[in-house]
C-alpha positions as CSV (number, residue, x, y, z in Angstrom):
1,X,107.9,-111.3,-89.9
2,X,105.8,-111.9,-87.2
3,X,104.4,-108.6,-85.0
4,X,105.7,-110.3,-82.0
5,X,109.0,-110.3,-83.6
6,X,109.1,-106.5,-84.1
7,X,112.1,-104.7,-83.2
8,X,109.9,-102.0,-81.9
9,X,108.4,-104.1,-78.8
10,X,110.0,-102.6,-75.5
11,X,112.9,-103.9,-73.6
12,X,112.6,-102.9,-70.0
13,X,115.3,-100.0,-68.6
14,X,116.8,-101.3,-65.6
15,X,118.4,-98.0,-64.9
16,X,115.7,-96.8,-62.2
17,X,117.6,-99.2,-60.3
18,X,121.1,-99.3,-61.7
19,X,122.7,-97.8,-65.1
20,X,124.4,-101.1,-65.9
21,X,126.3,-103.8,-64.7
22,X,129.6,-101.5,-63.6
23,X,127.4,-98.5,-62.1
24,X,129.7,-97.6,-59.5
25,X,126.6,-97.6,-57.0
26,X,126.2,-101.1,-56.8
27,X,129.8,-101.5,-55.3
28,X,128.6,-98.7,-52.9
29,X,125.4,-100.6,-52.0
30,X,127.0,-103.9,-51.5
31,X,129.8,-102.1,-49.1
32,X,126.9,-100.2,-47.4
33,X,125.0,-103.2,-47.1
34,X,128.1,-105.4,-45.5
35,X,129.1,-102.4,-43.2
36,X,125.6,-102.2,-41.9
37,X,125.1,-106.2,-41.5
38,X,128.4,-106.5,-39.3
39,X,127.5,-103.4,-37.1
40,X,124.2,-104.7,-36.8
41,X,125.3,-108.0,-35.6
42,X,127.5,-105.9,-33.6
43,X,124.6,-104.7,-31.7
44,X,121.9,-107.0,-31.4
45,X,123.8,-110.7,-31.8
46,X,122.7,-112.3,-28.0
47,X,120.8,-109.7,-26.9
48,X,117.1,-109.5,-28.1
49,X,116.1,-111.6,-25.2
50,X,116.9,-108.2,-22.9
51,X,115.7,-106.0,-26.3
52,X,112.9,-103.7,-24.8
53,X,110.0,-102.9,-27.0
54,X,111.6,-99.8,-28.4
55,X,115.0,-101.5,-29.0
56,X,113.2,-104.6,-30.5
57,X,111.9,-101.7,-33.0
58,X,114.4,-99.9,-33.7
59,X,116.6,-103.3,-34.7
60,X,113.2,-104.5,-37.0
61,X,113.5,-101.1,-39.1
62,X,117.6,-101.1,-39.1
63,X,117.3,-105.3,-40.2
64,X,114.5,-104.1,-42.8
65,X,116.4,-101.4,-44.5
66,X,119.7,-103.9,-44.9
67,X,117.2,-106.0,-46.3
68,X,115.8,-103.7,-48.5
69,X,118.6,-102.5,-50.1
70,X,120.0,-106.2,-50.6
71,X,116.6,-106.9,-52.4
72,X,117.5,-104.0,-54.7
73,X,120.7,-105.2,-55.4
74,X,119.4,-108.8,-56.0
75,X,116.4,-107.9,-57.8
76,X,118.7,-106.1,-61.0
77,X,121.0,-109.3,-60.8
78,X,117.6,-111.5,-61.4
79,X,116.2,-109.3,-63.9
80,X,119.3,-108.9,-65.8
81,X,119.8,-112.4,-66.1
82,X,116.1,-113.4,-66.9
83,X,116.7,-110.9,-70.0
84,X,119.7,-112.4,-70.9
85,X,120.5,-115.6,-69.8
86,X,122.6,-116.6,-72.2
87,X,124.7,-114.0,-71.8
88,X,128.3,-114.7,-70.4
89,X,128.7,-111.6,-68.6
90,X,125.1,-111.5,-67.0
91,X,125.2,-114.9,-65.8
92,X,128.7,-114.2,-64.0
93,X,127.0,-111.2,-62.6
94,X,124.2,-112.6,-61.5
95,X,126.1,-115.8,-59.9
96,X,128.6,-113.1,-57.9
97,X,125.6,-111.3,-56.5
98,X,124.5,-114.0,-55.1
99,X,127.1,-114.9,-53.0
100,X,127.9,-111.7,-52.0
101,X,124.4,-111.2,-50.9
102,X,124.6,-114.6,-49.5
103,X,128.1,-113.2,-47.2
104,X,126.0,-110.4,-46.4
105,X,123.0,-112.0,-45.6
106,X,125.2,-114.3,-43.2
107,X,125.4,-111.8,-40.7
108,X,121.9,-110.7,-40.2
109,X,120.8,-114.7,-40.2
110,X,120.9,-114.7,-36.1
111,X,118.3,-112.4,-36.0
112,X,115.0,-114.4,-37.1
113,X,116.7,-116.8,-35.5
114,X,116.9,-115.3,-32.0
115,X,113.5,-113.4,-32.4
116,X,111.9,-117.3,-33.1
117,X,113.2,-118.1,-29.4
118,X,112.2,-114.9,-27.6
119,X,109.3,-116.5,-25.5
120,X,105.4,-116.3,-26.3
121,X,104.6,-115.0,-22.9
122,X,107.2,-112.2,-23.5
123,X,106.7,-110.9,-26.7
124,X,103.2,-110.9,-25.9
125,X,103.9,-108.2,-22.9
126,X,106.4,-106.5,-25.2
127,X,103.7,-106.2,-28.4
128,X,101.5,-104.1,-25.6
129,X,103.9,-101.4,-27.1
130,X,102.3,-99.1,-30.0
131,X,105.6,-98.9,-32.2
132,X,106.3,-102.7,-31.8
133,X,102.7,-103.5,-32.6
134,X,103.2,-102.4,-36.4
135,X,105.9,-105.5,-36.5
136,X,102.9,-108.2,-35.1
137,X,102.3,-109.8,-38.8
138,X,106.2,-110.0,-39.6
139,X,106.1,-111.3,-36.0
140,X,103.0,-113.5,-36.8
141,X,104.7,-115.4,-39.8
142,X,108.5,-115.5,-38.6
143,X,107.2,-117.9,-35.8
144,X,105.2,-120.3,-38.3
145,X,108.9,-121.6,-38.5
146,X,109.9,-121.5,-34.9
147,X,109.2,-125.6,-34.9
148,X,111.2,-126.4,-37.9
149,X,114.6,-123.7,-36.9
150,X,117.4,-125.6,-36.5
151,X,120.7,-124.2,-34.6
152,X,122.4,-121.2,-35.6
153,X,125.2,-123.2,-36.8
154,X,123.3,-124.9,-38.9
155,X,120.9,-122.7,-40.5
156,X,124.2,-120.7,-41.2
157,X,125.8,-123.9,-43.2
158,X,122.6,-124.1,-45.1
159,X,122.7,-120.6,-45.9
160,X,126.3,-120.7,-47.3
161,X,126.3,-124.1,-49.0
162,X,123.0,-122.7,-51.0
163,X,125.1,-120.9,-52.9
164,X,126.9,-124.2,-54.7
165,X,123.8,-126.0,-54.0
166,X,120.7,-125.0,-54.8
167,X,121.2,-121.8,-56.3
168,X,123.9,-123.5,-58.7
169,X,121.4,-126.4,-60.0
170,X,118.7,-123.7,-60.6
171,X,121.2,-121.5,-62.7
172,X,122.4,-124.5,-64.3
173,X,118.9,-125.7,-65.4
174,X,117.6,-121.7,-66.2
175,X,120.9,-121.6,-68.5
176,X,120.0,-124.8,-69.9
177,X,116.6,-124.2,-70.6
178,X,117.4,-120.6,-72.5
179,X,120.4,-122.7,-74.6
180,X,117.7,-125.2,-76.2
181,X,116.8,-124.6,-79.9
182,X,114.3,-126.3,-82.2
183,X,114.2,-126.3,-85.9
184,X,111.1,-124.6,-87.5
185,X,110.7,-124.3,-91.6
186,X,114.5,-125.2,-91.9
187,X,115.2,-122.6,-88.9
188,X,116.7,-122.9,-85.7
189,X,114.7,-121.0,-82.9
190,X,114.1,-121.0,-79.2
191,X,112.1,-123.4,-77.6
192,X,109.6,-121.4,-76.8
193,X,108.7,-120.7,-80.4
194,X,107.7,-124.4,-80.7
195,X,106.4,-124.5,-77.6
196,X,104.2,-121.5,-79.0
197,X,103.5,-123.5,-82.2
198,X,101.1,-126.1,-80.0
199,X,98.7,-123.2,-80.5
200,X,98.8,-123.5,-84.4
201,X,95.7,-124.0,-86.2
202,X,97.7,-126.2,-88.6
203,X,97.7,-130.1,-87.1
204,X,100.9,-130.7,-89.0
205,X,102.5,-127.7,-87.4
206,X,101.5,-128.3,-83.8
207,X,103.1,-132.1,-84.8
208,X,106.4,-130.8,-85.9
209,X,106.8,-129.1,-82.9
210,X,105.8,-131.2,-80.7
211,X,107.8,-133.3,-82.2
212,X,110.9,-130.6,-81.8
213,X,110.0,-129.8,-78.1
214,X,110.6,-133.7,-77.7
215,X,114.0,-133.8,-79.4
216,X,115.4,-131.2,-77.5
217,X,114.1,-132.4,-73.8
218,X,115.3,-135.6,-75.2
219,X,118.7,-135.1,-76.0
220,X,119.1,-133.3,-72.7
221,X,116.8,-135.6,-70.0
222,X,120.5,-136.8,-68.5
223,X,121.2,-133.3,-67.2
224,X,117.5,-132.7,-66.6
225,X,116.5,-135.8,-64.8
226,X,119.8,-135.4,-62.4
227,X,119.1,-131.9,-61.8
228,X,115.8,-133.3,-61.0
229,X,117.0,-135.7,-58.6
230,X,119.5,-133.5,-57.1
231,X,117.0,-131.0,-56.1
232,X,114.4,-133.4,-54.7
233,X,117.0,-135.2,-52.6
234,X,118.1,-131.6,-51.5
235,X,114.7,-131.0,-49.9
236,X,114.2,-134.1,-48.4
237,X,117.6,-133.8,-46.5
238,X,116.9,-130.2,-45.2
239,X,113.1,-131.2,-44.7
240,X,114.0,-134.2,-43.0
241,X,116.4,-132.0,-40.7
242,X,113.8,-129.3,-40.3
243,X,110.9,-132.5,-39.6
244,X,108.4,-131.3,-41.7
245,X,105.3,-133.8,-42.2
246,X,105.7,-133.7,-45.8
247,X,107.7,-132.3,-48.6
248,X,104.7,-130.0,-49.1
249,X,104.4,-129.0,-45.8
250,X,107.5,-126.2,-46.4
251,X,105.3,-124.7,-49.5
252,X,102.3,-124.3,-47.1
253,X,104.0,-123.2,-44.4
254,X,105.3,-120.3,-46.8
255,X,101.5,-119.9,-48.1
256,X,100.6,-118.9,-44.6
257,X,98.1,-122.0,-45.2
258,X,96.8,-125.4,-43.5
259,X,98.2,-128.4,-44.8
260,X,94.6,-129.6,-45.2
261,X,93.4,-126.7,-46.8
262,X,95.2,-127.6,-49.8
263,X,94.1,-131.3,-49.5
264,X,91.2,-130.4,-49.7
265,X,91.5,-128.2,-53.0
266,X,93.2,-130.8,-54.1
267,X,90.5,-133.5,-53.3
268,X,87.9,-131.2,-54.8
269,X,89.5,-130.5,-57.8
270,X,90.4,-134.1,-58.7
271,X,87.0,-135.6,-57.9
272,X,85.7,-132.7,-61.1
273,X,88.5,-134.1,-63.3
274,X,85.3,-136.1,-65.5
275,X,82.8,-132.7,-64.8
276,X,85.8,-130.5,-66.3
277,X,88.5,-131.1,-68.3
278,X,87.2,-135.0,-69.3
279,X,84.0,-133.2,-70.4
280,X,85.3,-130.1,-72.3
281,X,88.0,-132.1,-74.0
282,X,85.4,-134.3,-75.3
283,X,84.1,-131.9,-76.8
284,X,86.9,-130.6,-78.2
285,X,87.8,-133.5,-80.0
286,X,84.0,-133.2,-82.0
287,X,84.9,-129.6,-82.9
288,X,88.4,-130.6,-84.2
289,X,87.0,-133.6,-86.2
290,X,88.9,-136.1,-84.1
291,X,88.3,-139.5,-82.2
292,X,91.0,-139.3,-80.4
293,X,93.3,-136.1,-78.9
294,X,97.2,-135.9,-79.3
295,X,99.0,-134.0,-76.6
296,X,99.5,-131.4,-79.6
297,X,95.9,-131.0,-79.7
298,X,95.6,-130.0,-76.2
299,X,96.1,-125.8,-77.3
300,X,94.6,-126.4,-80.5
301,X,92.6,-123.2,-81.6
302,X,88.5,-124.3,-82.4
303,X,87.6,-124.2,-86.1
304,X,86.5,-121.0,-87.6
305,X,89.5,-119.0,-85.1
306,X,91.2,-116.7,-87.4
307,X,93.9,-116.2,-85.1
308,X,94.6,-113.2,-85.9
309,X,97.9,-111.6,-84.4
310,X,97.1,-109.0,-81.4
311,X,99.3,-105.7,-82.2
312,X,100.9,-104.5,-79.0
313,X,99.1,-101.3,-78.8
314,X,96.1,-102.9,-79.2
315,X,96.7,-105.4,-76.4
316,X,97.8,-102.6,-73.6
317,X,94.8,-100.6,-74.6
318,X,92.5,-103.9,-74.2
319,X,93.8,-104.4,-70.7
320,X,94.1,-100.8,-69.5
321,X,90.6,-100.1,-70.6
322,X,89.3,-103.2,-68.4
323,X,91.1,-102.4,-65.6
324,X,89.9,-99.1,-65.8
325,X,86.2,-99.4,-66.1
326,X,86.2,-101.6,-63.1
327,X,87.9,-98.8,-61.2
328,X,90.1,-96.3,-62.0
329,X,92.7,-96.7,-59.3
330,X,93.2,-100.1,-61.0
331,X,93.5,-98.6,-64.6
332,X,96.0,-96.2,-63.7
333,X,98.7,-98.3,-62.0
334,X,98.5,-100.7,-64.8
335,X,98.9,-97.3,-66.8
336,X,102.2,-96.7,-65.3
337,X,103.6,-100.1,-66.3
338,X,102.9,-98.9,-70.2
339,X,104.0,-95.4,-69.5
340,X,107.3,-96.7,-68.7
341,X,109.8,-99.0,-69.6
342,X,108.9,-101.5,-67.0
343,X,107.9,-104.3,-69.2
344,X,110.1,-106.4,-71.6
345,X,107.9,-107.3,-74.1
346,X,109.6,-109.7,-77.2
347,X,110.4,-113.5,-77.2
348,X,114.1,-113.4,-78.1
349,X,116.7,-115.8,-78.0
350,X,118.4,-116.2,-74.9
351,X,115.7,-114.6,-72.4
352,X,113.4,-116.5,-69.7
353,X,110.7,-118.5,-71.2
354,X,107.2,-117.5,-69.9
355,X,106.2,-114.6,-67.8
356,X,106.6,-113.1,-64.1
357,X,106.3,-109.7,-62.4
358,X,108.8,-109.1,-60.1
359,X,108.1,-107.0,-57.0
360,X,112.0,-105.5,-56.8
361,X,111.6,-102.9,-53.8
362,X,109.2,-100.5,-52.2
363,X,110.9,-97.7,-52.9
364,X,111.4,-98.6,-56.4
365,X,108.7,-100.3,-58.7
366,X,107.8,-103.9,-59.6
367,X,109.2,-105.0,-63.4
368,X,107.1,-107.4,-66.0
369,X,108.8,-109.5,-68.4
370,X,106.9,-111.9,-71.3
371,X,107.0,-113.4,-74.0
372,X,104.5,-111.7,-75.8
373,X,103.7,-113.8,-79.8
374,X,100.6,-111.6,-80.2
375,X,98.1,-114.3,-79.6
376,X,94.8,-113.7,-77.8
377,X,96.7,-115.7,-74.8
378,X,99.4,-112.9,-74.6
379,X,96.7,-110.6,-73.8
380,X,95.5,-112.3,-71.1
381,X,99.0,-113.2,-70.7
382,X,99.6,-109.3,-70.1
383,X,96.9,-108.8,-68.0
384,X,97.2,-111.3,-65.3
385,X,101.1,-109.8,-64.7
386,X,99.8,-106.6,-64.7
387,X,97.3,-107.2,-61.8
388,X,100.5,-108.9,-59.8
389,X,101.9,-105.7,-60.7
390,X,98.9,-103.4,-59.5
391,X,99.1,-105.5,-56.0
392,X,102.5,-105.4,-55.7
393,X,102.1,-101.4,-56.0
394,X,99.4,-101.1,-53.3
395,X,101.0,-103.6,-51.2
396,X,104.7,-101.5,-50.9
397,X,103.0,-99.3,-48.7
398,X,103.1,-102.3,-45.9
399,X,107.3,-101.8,-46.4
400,X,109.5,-104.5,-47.3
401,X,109.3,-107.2,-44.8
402,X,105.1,-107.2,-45.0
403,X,104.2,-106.5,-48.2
404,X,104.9,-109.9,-50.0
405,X,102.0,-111.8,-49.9
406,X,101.3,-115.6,-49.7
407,X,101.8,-117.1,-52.9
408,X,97.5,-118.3,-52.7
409,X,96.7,-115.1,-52.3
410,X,99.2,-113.3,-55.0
411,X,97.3,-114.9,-57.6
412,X,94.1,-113.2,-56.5
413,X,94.9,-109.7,-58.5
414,X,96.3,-111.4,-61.5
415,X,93.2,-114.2,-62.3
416,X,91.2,-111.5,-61.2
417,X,92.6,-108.9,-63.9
418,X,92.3,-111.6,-66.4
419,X,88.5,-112.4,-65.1
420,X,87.8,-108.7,-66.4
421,X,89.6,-108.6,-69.3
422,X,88.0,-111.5,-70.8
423,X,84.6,-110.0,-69.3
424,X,85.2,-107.1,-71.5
425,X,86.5,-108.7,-74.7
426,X,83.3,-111.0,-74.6
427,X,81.0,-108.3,-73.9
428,X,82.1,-106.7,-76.9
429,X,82.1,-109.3,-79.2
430,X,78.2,-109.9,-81.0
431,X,78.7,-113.0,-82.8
432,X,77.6,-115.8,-81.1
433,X,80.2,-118.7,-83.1
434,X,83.3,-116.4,-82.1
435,X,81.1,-115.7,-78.6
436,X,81.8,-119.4,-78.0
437,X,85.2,-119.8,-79.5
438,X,86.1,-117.2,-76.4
439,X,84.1,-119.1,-74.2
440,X,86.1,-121.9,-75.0
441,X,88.9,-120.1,-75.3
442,X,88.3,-119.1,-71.2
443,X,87.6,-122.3,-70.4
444,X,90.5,-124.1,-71.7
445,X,92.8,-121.3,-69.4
446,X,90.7,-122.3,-66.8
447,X,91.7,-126.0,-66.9
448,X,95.1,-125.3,-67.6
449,X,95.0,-123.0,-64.2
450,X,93.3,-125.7,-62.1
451,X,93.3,-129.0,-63.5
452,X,96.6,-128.6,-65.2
453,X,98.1,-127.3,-62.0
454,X,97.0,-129.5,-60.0
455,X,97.7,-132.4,-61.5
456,X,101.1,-130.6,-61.5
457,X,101.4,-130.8,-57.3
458,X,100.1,-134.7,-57.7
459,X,103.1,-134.8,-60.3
460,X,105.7,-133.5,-57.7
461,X,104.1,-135.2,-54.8
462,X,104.8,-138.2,-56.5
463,X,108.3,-137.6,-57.4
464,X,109.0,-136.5,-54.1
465,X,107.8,-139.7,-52.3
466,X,109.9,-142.0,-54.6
467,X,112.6,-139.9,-54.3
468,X,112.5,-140.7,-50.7
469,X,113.7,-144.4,-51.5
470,X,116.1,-143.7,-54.6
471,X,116.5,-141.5,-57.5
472,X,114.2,-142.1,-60.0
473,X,115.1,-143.0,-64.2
474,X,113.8,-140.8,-66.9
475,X,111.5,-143.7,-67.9
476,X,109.8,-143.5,-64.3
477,X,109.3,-140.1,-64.3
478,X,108.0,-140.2,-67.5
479,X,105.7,-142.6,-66.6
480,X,104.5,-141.0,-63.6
481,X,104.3,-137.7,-65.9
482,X,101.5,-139.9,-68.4
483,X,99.6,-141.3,-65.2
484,X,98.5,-137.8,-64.0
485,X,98.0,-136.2,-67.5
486,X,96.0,-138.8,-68.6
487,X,93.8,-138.7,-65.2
488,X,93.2,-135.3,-65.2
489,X,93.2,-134.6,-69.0
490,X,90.8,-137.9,-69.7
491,X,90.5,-140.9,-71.8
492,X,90.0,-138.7,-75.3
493,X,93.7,-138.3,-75.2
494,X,96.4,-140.4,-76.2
495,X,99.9,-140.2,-74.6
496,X,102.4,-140.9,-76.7
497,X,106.2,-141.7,-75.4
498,X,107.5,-138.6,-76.6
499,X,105.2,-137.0,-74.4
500,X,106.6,-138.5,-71.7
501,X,109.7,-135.7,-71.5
502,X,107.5,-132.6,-71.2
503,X,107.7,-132.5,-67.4
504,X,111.4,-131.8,-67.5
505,X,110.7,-127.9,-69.0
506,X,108.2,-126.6,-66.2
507,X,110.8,-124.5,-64.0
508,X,108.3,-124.2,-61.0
509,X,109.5,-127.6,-60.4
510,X,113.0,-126.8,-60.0
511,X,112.5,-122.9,-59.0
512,X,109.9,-123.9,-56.7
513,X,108.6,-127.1,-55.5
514,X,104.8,-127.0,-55.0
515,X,104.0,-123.6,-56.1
516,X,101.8,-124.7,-58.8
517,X,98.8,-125.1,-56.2
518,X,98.8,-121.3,-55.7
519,X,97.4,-121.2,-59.5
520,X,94.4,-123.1,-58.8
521,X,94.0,-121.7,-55.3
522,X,93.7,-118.2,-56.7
523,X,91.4,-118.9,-59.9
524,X,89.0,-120.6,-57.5
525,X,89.1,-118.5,-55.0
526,X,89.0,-115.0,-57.9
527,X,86.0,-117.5,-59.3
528,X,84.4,-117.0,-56.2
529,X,85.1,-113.4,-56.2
530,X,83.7,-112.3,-58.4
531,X,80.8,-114.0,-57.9
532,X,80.3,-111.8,-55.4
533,X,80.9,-108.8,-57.9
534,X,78.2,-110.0,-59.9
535,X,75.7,-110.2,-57.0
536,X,76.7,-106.8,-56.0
537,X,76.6,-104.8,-59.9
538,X,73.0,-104.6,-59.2
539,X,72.7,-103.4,-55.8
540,X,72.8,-99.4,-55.4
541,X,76.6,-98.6,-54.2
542,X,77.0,-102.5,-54.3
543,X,79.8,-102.1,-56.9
544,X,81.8,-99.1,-55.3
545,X,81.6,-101.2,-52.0
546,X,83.0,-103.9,-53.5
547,X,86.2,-102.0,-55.3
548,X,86.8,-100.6,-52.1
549,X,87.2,-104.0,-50.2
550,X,89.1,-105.4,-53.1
551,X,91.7,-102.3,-53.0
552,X,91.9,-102.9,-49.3
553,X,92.5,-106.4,-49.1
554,X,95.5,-105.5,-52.3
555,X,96.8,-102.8,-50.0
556,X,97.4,-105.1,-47.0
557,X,100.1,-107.0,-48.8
558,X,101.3,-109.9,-46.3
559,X,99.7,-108.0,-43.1
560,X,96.4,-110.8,-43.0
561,X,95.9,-114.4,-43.6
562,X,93.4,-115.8,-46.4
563,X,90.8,-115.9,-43.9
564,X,91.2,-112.4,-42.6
565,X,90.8,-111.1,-46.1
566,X,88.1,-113.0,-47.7
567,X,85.8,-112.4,-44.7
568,X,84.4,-108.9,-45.8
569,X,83.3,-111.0,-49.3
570,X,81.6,-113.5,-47.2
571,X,83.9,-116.1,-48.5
572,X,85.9,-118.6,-46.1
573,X,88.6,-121.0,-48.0
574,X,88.5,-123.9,-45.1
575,X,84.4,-124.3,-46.3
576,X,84.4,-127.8,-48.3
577,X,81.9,-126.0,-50.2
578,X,84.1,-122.8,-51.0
579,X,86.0,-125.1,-53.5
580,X,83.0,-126.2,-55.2
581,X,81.9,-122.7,-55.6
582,X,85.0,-121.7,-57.8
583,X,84.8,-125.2,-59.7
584,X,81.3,-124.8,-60.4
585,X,81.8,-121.2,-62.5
586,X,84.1,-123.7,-65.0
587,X,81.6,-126.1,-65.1
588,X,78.8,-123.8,-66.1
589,X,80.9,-122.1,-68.9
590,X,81.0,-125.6,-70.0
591,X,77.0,-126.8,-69.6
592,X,77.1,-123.2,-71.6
593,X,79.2,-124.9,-74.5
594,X,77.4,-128.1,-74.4
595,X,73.6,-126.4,-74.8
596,X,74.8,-124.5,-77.8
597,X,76.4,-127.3,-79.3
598,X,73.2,-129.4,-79.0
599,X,71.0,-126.3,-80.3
600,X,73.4,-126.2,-83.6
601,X,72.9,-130.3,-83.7
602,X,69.4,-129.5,-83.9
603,X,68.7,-126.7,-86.2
């Protein structure tokens, strides 16, 4: 048996927040929660245009703690079922939270609404107000929506029908997903597991299930391509209502970023497509023996890697002990995740592919779950959800409503984290052919955070368009699936039909609709980072200086904007150059590869 498959890897306890699915308390907090929403409405519903600066206050704590407590609530549902979504019972749960919190949440919906129409001039005089001023980023980022609000009555429509809408097609796709099986040596197992099995060192066995990951998107692309449809065609209804430019424009807007900022990430990043992942693939195909690459090839371990299996102990005490020698406020909040039972660690049937950290509350803690096989990835795996989890710990002190931060910059602790594990495993390691297996190693992670996710957003940009003029057939999303993999990935690799259903898995795309920018926003931006770590290591107090700014800019949660933050590091995201910066650190790891495969050509 597998490690990863060890009974003794930790489920996460869900009792810091309730002891089960009938804890009495979560009646209590759902009446509490309903109670307060009416009475709030009660109060304020037509009257924040005559709200003095104290009032406008005291309703911005009162909505906050509603909200907070209805975040709690929703947070245990989410978890629960991301454990166990297979599971009858959870899934009912889950789907009767929701629209109870959706009731709930009814009632407190006039009040963004009615604070969007309180007049610039006004709030401006009323912000003069010490107490109020506290509220100015929550304030700040509630307007980037005042163009696109609609009337009460409808926002409120599009709040209730979300619940059959939206909501019910992501359920129905996340239940889906979890149901899918694969047989593996005569064995039926999750998908993930042959999803996992790309990695093998053994050609035939990254064949086989790549060949089982297409049989079971296959025989479900119907349900998969309507849900597909249905959700894009959702969007462009509300966007169309809301007038958005673009059906990315609601992603940015939510990033607290310029729609051409991300063009031009976007523009940068596909112009390097030959310089990076054509280049490096290239030579991939040399090390593996192969003119050509198979999409099973892509996570193909390099000759010579053992592969050996990663214990869990040893994998928290890897990432810990990075953390912590870059600075020991770091190390001990990832600590704390270890510590406790706030990560669920196995790949089991019936749970959430992948891996997340949730945030949950302030006044609770954030949870971690993976997925974790024991594989070298895992570890970094581990350590990029632990550094969301560090930020999302030094970010509760901004409260609830300001201490979620924009998806481009909640990437920056968790690339970062991963930055300085992989740091301190190469460091450590002497021999220079298992030096550049790990260099390799980084630089494929690197083009699966950039190049991959990028060509991820041209994927849904696409889709998106077309959808525009019709639903689209499996056959033309699969071929719109091979045009962007085979641009960004390069000629080396050849696309073969059954590749053409590996779209239909992602669950950003369904979840989320053009969050996969935010992945190659923060590893360039953490590329240019730490950068400026490196410059500073040298300097006398360079290093401390640095920790501290980083911490800081953690600790402010939501409270700035990208270019509020970066500027104590000297950086500034809307420089063309910035962009190039973070590309370049790929493209040196990979001149790196090249020299030393020239020097072993020529010895």
């Amino acid at each position: 048996m597998a490690q990863a498959d060890s009974p003794t890897l930790p489920r996460w306890d869900l009792s810091d927040l309730y002891a089960g699915l009938d804890d009495p308390a979560i009646e209590h907090d759902l009446a509490w929660c309903d109670e307060q929403a009416k009475a709030f409405a009660e109060r304020w519903k037509g009257r924040l245009a005559e709200a003095s600066a104290s009032d406008l206050t005291s309703a911005i704590v009162a909505y906050e703690q509603i909200d907070q407590r209805m975040g709690r609530l929703g947070a245990f549902a989410q978890l629960g079922f991301a454990a166990r979504t297979t599971d009858p019972a959870t899934g009912r749960f889950s789907q009767g939270m929701t629209e109870r919190l959706t009731a709930i949440s009814s009632h407190l919906l006039f009040f963004t609404l009615e604070l969007n129409r309180l007049d610039d001039t006004h709030l401006e005089k009323l912000l003069e107000d010490a107490e109020l001023a506290r509220w100015v980023p929550f304030l700040r980022d509630l307007r980037v929506w005042r163009p696109y609000q609609l009337s009460d009555e409808v926002e409120q429509v599009l709040v209730e029908k979300s619940v059959t809408g939206r909501a019910s097609w992501n359920r129905l796709f996340d239940e889906t997903m979890a149901s899918l099986t694969v047989t593996l040596d005569g064995e039926e197992r999750p998908l993930g597991d042959a999803l996992n099995q790309l990695s093998s060192p053994d050609r035939e066995k990254r064949r086989i299930a790549a060949g089982e990951v297409s049989r079971a998107l296959g025989a479900n692309q119907r349900l998969l391509v309507l849900i597909t449809n249905t959700l894009a065609k959702d969007k462009s209804i509300e966007d169309g209502l809301r007038n958005f430019p673009r059906p990315s424009s609601s992603r940015n807007r939510a990033n607290m970023v310029e729609d051409e900022v991300v063009d031009a990430l976007v523009s940068a990043v596909d112009a390097d497509y030959a310089r990076l992942a054509h280049r490096y693939y290239s030579l991939k195909a040399g090390w593996l023996g192969l003119d050509k690459l198979q999409h099973w090839d892509r996570n193909a371990p390099l000759p010579g890697d053992e592969d050996r299996l990663i214990p869990w102990e040893d994998a928290k005490t890897i990432v810990r002990d990075a953390y912590e020698r870059f600075d020991p406020r770091l190390g001990a909040l990832v600590g704390r995740f270890m510590e406790n039972d706030w990560i669920d660690v196995p790949p089991v049937p019936g749970k959430s592919s992948g891996a997340f950290a949730h945030p949950v509350t302030p006044d609770t803690h954030p949870y971690v779950l993976l997925n974790y096989h024991g594989r070298t990835r895992d570890v970094m795996t581990l350590a990029h959800e632990l550094g969301h989890g560090a930020h999302q710990l030094l970010a509760a002190k901004q409260g609830y409503l300001q201490s979620s931060t924009p998806l481009t910059l909640a990437e920056t602790a968790s690339v970062f984290g991963e930055m300085l594990t992989f740091r301190a495993l190469l460091d450590a390691e002497d021999d220079p052919a298992r030096r550049r297996r790990m260099l390799a190693g980084k630089v494929e992670d690197m083009l699966n955070t950039v190049v991959r996710q990028i060509a991820f957003y041209q994927f849904e940009v696409k889709v998106h368009d077309e959808r525009r003029n019709g639903e689209l057939s499996p056959e033309r999303l699969g071929e719109i699936w091979r045009e962007v993999q085979t641009r960004s990935l390069g000629p080396i690799f050849e696309f073969t039909p059954d590749y053409d259903t590996y779209w239909s898995y992602v669950p950003h795309f369904v979840h989320s609709p053009f969050y996969v920018y935010a992945y190659a926003f923060g590893d360039c931006l953490v590329n240019a980072l730490y950068g400026v770590y490196q410059s500073e290591q040298d300097k006398q107090g360079g290093t401390a200086a640095f920790q501290d700014r980083y911490v800081a800019m953690l600790e402010a949660g939501g409270t700035k904007r990208h270019a509020d933050l970066l500027a104590p590091f000297g950086l500034d995201a809307t420089d063309p150059g910035f962009w190039r910066k973070g590309l370049d650190v790929i493209s040196g790891f990979i001149d790196e590869l090249e020299a030393q495969e020239k020097q072993d050509k020529s010895a």
